[in-house]
BARO-53988 format. One record per residue: z, y, x of N, C-alpha, C, O, CB in turn; residue number from 0; residue in three letters. Coordinates in Angstrom, 3 decimals. Glycine has a CB too. Layout:
BEGIN
Z | Y | X | Z | Y | X | Z | Y | X | Z | Y | X | Z | Y | X | NUM | ALA;
...
This chain:
BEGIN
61.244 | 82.312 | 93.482 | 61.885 | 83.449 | 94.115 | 62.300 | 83.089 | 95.531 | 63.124 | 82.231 | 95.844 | 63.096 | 83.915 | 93.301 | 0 | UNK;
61.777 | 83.679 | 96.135 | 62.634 | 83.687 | 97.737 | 63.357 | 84.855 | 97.967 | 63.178 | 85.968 | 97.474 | 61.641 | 83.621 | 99.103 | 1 | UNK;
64.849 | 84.191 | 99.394 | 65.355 | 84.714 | 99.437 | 65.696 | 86.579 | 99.788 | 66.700 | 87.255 | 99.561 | 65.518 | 83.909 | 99.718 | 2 | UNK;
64.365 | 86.936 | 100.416 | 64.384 | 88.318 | 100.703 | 63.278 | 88.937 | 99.283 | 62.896 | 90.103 | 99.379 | 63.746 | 88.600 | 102.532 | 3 | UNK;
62.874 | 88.195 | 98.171 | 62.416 | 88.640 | 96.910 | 62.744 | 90.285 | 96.323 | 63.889 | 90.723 | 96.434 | 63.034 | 87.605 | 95.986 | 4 | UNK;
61.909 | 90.927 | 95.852 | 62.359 | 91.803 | 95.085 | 63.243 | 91.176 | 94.094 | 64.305 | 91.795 | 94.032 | 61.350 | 92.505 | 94.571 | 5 | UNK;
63.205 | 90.450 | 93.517 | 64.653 | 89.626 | 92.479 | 65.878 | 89.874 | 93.051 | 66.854 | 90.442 | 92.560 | 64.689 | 87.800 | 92.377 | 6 | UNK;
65.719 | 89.370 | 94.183 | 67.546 | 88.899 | 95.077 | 67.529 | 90.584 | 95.152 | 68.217 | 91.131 | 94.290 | 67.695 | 87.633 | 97.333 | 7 | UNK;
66.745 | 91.542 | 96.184 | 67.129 | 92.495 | 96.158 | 67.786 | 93.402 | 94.858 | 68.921 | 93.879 | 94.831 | 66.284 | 92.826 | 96.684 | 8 | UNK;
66.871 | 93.489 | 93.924 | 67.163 | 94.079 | 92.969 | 68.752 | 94.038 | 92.489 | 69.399 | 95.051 | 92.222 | 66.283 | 93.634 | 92.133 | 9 | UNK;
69.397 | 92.318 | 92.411 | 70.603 | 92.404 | 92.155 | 71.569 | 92.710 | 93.471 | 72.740 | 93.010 | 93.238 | 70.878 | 91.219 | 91.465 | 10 | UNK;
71.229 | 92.660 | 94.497 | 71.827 | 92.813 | 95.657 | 72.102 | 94.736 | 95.680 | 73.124 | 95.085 | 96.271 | 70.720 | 92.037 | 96.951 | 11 | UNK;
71.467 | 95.553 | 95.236 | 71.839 | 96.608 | 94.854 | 72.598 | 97.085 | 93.514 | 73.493 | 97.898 | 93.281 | 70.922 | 97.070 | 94.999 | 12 | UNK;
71.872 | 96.257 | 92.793 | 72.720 | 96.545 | 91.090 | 73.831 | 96.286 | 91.463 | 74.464 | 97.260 | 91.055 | 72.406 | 95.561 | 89.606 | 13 | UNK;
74.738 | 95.443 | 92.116 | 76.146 | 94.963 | 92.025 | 76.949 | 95.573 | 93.690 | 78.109 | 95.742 | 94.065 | 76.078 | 92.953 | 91.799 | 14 | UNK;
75.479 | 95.761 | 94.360 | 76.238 | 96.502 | 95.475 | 77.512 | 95.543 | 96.289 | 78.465 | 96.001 | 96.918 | 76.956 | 97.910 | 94.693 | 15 | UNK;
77.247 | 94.389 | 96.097 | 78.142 | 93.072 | 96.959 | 77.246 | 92.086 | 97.641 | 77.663 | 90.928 | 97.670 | 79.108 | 92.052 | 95.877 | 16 | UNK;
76.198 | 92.316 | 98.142 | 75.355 | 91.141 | 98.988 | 74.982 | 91.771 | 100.382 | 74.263 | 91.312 | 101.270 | 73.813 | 90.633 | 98.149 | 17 | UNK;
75.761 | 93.093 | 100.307 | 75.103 | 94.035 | 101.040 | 75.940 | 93.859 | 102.795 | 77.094 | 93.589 | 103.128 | 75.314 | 95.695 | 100.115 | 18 | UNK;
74.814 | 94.137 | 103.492 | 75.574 | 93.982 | 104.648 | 77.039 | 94.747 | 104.403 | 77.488 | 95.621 | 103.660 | 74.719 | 94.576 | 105.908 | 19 | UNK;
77.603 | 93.711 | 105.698 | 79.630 | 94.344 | 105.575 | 80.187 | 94.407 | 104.473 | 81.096 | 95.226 | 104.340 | 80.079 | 95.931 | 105.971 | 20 | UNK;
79.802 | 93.563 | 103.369 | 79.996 | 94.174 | 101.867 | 80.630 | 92.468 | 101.254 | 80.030 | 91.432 | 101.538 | 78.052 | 94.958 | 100.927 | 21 | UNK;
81.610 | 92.487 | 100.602 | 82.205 | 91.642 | 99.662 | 81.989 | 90.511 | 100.173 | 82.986 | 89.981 | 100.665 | 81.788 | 91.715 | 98.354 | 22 | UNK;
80.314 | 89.524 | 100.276 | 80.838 | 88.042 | 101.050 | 80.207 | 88.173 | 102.437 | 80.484 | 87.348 | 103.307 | 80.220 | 86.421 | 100.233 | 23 | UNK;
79.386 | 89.161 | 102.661 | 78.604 | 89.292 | 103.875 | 79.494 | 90.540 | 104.519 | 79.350 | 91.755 | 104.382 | 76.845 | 89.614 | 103.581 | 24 | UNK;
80.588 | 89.680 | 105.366 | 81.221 | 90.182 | 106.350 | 82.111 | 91.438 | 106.054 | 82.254 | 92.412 | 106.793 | 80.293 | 90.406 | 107.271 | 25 | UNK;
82.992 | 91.107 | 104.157 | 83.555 | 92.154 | 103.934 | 85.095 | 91.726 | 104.482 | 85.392 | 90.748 | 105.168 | 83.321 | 92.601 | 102.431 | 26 | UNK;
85.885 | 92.675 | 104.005 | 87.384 | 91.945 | 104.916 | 88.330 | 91.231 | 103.651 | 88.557 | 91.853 | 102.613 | 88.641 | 93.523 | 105.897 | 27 | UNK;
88.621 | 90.440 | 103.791 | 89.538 | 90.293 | 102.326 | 90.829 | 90.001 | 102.452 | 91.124 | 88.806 | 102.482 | 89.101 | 89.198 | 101.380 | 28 | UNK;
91.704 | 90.830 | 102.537 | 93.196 | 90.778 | 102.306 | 94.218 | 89.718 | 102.443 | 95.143 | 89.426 | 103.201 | 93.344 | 91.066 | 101.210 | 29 | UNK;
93.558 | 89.202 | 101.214 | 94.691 | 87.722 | 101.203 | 94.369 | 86.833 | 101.799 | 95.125 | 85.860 | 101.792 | 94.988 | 86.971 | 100.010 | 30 | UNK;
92.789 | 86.754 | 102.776 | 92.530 | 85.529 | 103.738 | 93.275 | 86.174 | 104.832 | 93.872 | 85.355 | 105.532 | 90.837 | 85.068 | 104.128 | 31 | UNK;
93.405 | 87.320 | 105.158 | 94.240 | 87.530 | 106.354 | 95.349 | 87.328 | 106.116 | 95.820 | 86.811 | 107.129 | 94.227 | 88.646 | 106.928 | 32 | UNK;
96.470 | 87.466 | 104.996 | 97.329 | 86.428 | 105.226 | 97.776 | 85.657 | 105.360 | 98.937 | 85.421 | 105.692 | 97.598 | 86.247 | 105.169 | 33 | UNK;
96.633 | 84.821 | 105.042 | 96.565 | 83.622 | 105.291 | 96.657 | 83.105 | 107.162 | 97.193 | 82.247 | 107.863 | 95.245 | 83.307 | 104.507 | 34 | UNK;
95.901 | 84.087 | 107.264 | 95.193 | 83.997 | 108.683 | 96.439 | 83.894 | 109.736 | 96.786 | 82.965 | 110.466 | 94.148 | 85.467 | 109.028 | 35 | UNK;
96.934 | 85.088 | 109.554 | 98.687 | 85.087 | 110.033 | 99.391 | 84.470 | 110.070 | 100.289 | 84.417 | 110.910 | 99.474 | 85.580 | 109.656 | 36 | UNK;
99.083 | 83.301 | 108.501 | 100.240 | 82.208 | 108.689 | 100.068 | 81.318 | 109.497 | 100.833 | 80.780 | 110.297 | 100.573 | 81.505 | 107.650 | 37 | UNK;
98.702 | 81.130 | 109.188 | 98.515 | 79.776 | 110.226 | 98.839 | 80.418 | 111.678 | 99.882 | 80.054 | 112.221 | 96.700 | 79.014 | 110.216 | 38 | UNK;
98.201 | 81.132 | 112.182 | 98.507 | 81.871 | 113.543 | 100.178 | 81.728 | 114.204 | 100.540 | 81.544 | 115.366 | 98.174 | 83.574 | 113.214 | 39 | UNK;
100.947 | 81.892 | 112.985 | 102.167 | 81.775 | 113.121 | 102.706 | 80.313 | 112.928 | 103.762 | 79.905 | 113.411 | 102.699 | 82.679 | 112.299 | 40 | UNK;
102.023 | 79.733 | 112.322 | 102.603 | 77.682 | 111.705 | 102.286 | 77.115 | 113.659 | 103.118 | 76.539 | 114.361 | 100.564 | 76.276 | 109.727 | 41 | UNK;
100.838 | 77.534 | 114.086 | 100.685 | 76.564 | 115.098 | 100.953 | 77.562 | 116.553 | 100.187 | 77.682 | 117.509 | 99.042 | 75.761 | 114.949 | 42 | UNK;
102.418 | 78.264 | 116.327 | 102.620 | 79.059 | 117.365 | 101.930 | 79.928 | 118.212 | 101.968 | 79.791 | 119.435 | 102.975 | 78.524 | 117.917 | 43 | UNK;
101.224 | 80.921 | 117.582 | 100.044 | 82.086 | 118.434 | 101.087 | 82.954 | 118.273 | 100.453 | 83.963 | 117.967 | 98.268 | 82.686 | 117.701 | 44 | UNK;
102.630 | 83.391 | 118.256 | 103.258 | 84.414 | 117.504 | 102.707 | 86.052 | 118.428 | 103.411 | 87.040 | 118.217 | 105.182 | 84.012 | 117.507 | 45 | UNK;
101.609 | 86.193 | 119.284 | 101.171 | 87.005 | 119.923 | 99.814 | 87.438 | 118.571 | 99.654 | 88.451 | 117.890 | 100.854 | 86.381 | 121.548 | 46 | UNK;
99.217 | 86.417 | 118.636 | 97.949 | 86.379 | 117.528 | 98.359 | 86.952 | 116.535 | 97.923 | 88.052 | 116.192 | 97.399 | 85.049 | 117.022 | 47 | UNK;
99.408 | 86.209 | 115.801 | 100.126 | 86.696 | 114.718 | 100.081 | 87.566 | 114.542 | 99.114 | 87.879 | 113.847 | 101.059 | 86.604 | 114.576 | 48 | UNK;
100.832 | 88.478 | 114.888 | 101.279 | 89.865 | 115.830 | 100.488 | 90.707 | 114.995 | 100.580 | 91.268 | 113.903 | 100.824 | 89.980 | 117.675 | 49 | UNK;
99.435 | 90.539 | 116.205 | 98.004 | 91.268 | 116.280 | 97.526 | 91.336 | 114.836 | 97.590 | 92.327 | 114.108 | 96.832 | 90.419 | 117.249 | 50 | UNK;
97.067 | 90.206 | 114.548 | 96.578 | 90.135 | 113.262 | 97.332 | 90.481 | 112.081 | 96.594 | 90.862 | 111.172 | 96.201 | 89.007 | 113.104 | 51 | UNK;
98.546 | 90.472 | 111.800 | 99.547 | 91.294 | 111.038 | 99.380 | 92.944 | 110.972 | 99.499 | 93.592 | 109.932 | 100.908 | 90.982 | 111.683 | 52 | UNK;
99.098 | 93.471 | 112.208 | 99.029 | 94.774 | 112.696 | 98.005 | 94.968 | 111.954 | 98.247 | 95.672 | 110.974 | 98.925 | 95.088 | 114.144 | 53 | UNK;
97.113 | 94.663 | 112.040 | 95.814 | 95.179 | 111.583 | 95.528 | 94.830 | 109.523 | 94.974 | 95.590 | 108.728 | 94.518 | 94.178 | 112.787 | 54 | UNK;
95.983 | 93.817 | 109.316 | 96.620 | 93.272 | 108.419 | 97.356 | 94.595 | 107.343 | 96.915 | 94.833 | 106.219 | 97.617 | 92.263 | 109.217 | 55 | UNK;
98.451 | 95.291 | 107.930 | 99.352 | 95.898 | 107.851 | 98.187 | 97.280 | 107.399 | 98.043 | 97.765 | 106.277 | 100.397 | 95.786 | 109.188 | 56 | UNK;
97.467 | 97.670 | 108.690 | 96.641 | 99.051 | 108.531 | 95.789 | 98.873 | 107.628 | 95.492 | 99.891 | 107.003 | 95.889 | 99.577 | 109.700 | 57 | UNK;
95.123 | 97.627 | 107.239 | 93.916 | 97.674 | 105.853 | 94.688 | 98.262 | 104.760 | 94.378 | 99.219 | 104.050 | 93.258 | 95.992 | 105.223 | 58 | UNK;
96.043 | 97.332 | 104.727 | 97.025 | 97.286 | 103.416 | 97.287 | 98.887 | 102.995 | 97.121 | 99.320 | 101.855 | 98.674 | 96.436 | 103.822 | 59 | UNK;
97.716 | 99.650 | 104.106 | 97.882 | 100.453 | 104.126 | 97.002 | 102.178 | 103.832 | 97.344 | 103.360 | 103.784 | 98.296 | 99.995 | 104.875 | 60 | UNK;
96.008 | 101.549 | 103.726 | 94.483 | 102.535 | 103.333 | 95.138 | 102.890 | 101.917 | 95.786 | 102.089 | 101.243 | 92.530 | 101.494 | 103.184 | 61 | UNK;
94.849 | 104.303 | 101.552 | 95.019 | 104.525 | 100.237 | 96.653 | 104.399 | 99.760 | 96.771 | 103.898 | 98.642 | 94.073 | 103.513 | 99.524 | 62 | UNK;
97.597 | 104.676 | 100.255 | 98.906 | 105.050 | 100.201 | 99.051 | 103.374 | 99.559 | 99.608 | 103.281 | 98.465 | 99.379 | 106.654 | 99.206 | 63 | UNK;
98.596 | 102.179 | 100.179 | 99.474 | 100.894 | 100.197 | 98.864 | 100.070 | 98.901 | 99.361 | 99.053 | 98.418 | 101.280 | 101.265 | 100.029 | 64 | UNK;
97.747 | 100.705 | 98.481 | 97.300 | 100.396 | 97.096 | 96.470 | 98.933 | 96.643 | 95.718 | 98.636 | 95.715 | 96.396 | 101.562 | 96.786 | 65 | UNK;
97.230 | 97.962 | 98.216 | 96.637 | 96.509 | 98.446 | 95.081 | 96.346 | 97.343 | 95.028 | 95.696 | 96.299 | 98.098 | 95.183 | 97.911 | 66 | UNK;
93.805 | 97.246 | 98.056 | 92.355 | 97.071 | 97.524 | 92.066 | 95.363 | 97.081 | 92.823 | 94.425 | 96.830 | 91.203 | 97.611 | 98.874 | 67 | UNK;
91.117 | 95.463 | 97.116 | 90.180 | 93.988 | 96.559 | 90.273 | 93.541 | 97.963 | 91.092 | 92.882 | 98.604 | 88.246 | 94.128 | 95.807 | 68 | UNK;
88.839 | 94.291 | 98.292 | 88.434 | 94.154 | 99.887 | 88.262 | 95.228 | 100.727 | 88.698 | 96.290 | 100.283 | 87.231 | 93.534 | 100.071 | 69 | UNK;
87.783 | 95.255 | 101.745 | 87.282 | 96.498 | 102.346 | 85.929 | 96.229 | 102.971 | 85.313 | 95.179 | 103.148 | 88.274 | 97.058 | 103.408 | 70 | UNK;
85.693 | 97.313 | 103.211 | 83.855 | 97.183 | 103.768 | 84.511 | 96.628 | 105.350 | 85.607 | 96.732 | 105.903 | 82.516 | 99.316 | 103.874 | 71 | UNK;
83.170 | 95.990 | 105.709 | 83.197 | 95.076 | 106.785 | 83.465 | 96.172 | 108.380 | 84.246 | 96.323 | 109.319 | 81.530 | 94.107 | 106.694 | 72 | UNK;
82.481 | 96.587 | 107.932 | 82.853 | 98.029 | 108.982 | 83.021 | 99.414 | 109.376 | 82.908 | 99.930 | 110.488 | 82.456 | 98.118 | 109.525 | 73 | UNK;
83.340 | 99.962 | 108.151 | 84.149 | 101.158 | 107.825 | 85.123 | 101.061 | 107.426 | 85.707 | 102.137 | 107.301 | 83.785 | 101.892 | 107.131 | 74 | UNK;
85.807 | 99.953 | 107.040 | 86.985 | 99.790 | 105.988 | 87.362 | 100.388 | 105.363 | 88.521 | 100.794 | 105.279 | 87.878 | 99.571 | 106.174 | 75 | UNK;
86.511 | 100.600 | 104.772 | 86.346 | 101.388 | 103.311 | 86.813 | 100.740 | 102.250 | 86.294 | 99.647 | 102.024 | 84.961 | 101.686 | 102.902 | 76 | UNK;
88.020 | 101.277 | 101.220 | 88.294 | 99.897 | 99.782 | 87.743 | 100.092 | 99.429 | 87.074 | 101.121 | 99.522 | 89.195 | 99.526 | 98.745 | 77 | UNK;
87.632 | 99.103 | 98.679 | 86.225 | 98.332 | 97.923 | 86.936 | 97.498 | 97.080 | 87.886 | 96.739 | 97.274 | 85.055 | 97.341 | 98.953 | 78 | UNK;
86.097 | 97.877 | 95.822 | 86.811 | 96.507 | 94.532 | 88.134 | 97.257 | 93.843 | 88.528 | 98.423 | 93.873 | 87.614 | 94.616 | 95.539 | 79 | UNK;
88.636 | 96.042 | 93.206 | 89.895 | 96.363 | 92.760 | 91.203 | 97.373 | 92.846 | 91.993 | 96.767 | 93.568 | 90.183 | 95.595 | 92.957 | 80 | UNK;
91.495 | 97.982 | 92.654 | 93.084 | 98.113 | 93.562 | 94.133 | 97.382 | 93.082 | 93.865 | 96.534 | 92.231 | 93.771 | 99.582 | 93.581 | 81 | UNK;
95.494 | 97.542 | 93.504 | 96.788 | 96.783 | 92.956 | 96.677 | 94.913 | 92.404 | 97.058 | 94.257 | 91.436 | 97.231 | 97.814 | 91.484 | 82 | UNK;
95.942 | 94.662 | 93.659 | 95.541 | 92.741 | 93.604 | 96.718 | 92.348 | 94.156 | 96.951 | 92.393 | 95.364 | 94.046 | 91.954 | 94.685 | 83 | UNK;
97.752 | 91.822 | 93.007 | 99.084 | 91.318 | 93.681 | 98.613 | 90.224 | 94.461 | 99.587 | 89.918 | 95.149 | 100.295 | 90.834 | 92.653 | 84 | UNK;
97.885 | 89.634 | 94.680 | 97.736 | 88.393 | 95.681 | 97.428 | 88.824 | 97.106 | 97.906 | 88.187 | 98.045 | 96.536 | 87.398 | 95.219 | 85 | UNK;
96.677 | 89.841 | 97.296 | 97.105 | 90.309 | 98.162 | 98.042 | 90.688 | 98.601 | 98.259 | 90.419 | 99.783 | 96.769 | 90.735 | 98.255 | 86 | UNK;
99.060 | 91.517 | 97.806 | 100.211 | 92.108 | 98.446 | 101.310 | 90.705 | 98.543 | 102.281 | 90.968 | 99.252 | 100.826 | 93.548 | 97.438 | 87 | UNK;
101.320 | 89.818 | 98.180 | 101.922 | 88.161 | 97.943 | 101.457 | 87.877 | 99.747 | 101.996 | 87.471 | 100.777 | 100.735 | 86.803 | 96.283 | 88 | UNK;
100.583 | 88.211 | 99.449 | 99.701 | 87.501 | 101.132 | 100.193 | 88.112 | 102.063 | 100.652 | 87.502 | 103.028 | 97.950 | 87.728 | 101.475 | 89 | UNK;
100.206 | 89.191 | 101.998 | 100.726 | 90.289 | 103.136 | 102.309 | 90.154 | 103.313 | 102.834 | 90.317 | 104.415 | 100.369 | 91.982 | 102.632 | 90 | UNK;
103.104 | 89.817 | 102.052 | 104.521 | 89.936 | 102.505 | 104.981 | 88.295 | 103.127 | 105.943 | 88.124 | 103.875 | 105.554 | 90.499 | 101.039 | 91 | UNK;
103.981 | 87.075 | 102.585 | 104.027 | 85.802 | 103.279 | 103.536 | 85.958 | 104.279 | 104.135 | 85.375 | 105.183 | 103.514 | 84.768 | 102.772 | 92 | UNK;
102.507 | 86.605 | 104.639 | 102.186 | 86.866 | 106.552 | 103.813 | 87.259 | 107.082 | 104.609 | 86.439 | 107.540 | 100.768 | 88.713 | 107.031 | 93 | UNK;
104.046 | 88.634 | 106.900 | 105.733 | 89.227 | 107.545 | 106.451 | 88.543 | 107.402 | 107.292 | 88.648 | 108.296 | 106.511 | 90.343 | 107.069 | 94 | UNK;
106.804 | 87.356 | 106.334 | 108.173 | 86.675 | 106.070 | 107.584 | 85.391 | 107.776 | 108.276 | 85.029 | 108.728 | 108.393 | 85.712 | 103.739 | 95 | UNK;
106.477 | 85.159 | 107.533 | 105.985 | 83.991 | 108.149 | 106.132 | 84.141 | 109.791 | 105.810 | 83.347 | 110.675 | 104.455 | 83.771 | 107.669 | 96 | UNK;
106.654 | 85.270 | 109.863 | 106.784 | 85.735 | 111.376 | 108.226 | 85.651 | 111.822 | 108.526 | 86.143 | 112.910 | 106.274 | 87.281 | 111.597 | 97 | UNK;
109.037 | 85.134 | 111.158 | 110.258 | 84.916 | 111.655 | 111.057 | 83.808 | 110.742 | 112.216 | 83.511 | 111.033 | 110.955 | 86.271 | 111.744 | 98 | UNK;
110.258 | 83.103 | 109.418 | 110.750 | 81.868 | 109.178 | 109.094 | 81.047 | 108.732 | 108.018 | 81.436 | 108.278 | 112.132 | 81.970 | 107.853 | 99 | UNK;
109.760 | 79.572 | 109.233 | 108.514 | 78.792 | 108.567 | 107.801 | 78.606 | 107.225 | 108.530 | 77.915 | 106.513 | 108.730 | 77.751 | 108.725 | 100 | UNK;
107.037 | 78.834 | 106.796 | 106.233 | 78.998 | 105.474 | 105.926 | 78.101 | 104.830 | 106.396 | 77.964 | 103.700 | 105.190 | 79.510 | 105.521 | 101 | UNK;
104.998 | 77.177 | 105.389 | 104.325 | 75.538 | 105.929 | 104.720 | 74.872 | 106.798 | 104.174 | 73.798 | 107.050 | 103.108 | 75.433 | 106.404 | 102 | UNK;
């Protein structure tokens, strides 16, 4: 099988996650951006931070706050799950991480 195979395709539609902007190919995922924030905030970017919180904040916020799986890469569209406490864990350690140390 190679990689552009009718095989790979076939499951690349059945599951609808290989897909461009989609789940690992350039989807957005929640709790790495809080992550993202922290560090931003551990090695003093508190501008970066910021920024990236903001936006952080507006994914979270899709769907009356319903912290999704993921979102599409470039519609941000939710996608996946809803109510993934690790995300919403991630998102409130990004905000705490903006005015005390975390790490």
């Amino acid at each position: 099988m190679n990689a552009g195979g009718q095989s790979t395709r076939r499951r690349r539609g059945a599951h609808r996650r290989n897909l461009e902007h989609q789940y690992p190919n350039d989807g957005i995922w929640p709790m790495l951006g809080g992550f993202y924030v922290m560090a931003l905030a551990r090695v003093g970017d508190a501008r970066g931070a910021q920024q990236a919180l903001t936006r952080l904040a507006y994914a979270n916020s899709l769907n009356n706050w319903l912290f999704t799986e993921w979102f599409h890469g470039k519609t941000l569209a939710p996608m996946g799950m809803r109510g993934q406490s690790w995300n919403a864990a991630a998102f409130l350690l990004a905000r705490l991480s903006m005015s005390e140390r975390i790490f």
